[in-house]
MARRO-742654 format. One record per residue (C-alpha): residue number from 1; residue in three letters; x, y, z. Coordinates in steps of 0.05 Angstrom, whole numbers. Layout:
// residues N
- NUM_ALA_X_Y_Z
...
//
This chain:
// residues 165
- 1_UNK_-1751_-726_-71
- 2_UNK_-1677_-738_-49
- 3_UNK_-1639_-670_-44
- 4_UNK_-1591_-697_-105
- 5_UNK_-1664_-700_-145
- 6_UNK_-1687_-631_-128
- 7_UNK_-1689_-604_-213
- 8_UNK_-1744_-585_-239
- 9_UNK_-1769_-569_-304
- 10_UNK_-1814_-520_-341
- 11_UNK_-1831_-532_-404
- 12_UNK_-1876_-495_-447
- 13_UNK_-1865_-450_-517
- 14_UNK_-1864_-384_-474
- 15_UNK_-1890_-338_-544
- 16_UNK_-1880_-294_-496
- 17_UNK_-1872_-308_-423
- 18_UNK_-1928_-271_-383
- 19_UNK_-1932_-256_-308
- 20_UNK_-1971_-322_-305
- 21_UNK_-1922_-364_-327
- 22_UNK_-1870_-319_-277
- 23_UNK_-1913_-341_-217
- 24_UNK_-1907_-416_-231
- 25_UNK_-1839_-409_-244
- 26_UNK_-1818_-371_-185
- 27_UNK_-1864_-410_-136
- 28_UNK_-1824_-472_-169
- 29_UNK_-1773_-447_-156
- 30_UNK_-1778_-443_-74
- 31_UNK_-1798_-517_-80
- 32_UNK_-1734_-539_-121
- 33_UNK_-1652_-535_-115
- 34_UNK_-1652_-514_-187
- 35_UNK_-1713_-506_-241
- 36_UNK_-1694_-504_-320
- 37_UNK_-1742_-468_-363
- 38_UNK_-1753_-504_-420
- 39_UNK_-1768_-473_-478
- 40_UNK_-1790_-511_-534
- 41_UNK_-1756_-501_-598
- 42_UNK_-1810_-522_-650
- 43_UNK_-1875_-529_-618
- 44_UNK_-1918_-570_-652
- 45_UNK_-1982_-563_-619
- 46_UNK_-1981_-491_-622
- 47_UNK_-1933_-484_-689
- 48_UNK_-1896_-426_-713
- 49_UNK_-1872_-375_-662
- 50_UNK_-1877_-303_-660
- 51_UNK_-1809_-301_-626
- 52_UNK_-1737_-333_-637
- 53_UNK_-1718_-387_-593
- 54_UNK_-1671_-347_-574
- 55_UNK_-1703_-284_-558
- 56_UNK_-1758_-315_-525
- 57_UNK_-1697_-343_-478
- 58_UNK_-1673_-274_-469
- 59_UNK_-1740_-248_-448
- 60_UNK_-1742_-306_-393
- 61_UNK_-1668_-296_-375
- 62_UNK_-1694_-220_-368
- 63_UNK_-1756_-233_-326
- 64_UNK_-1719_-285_-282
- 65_UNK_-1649_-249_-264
- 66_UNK_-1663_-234_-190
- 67_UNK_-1683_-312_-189
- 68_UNK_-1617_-344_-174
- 69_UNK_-1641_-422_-180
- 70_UNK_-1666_-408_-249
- 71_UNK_-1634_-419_-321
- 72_UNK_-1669_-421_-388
- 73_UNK_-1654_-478_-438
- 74_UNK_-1680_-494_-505
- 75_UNK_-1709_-563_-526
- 76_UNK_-1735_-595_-586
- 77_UNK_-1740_-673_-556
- 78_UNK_-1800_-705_-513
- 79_UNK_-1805_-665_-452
- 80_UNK_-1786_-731_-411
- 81_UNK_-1720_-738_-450
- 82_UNK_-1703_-671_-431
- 83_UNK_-1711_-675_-368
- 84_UNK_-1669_-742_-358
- 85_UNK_-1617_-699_-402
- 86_UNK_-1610_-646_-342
- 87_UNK_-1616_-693_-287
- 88_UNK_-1685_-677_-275
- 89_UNK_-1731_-724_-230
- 90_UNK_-1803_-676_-239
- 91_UNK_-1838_-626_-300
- 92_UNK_-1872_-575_-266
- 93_UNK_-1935_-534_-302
- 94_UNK_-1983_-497_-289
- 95_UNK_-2064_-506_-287
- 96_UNK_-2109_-443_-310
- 97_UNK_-2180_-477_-321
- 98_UNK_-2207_-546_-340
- 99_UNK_-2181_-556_-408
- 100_UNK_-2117_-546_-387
- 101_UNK_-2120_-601_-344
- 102_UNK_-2151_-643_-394
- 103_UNK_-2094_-635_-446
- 104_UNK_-2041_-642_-392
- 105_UNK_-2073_-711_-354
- 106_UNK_-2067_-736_-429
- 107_UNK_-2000_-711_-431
- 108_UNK_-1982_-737_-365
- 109_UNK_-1999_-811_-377
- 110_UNK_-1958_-807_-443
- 111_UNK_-1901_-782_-396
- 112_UNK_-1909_-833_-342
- 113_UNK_-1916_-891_-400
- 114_UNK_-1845_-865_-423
- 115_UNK_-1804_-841_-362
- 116_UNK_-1843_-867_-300
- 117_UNK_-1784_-836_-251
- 118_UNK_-1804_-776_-277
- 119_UNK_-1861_-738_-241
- 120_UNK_-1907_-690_-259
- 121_UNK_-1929_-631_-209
- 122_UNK_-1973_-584_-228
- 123_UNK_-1986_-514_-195
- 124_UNK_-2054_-474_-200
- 125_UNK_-2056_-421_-234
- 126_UNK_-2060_-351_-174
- 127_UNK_-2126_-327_-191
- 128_UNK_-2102_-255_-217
- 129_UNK_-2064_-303_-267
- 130_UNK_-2123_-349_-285
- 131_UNK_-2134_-317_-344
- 132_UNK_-2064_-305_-380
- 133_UNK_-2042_-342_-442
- 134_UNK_-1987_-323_-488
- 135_UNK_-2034_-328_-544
- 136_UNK_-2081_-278_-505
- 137_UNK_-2029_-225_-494
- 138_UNK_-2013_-228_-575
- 139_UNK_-2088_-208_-589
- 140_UNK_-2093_-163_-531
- 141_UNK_-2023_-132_-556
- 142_UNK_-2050_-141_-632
- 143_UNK_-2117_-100_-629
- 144_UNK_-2080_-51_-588
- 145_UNK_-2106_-65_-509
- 146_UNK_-2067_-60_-456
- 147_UNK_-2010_-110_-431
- 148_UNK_-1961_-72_-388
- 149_UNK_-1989_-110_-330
- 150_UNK_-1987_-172_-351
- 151_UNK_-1914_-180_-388
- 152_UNK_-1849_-153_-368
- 153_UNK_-1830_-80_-396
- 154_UNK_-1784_-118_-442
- 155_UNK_-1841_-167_-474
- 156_UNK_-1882_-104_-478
- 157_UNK_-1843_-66_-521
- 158_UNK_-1822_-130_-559
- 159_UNK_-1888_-144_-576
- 160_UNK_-1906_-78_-605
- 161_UNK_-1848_-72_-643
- 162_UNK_-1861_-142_-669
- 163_UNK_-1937_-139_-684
- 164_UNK_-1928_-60_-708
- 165_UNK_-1901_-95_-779
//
């Protein structure tokens, strides 16, 4: 990439963001002028949030503050329009096992059929991260385990106020 292409962006519905997500964002983040979180407004493949656009923005803002070449952003277009929106020449996401990769090579060919100046890097997951999903942190945080270690202290409490109701 040309240094005037160096944007990145990573999308996903971050309900919330875990330490997993962190990692790919902060090792995109060495490889990039500038990365854009973006957070997806509606998601439809995962549908209704637990958290506010907004809020889950905050919690990324929080978790990403000593990062100074990241911003959050919310979305609700085709990841690929997005991107060209913010000047944005790659999407950058992360791998945890084999069916991620198998929704996201599906994902990337629709991409590449739409916005074919766009790439599409993807980052394995650090193997004490394999294992994190947002969606496993809400049960964890629902039957009461323990995620301290795997959210900020911010999510944390969030998410126990949240799922306490």
């Amino acid at each position: 990439m040309t240094p005037s292409n160096r944007i990145a962006v990573c999308p996903g519905s971050y309900d919330p963001i875990t330490r997993g997500h962190l990692d790919v964002i902060s090792r995109s983040a060495e490889m990039f002028d500038e990365v854009i979180v973006g957070v997806v407004n509606h998601p439809v493949r995962k549908g209704r949030t637990l958290f506010s656009v907004e809020e889950r923005i905050a919690f990324i803002e929080d978790a990403t503050a000593s990062i100074g070449n990241v911003r959050a952003q919310a979305f609700g277009t085709l990841v690929v329009e997005f991107a060209r929106s913010i000047g944005a020449k790659a999407i950058v996401k992360g791998l945890r096992a084999i069916s991620d990769f198998e929704y996201e090579f599906e994902m990337n060919q629709l991409n590449r059929l739409e916005a074919p100046d766009i790439e599409s890097l993807y980052l394995m997951a650090s193997p004490q991260y394999s294992f994190l999903s947002s969606s496993g942190i809400k049960e964890l945080a629902i039957f009461g385990g323990n995620i301290d270690d795997h959210v900020t202290s911010l999510v944390a409490r969030r998410l126990k106020e949240e799922l306490a109701r």
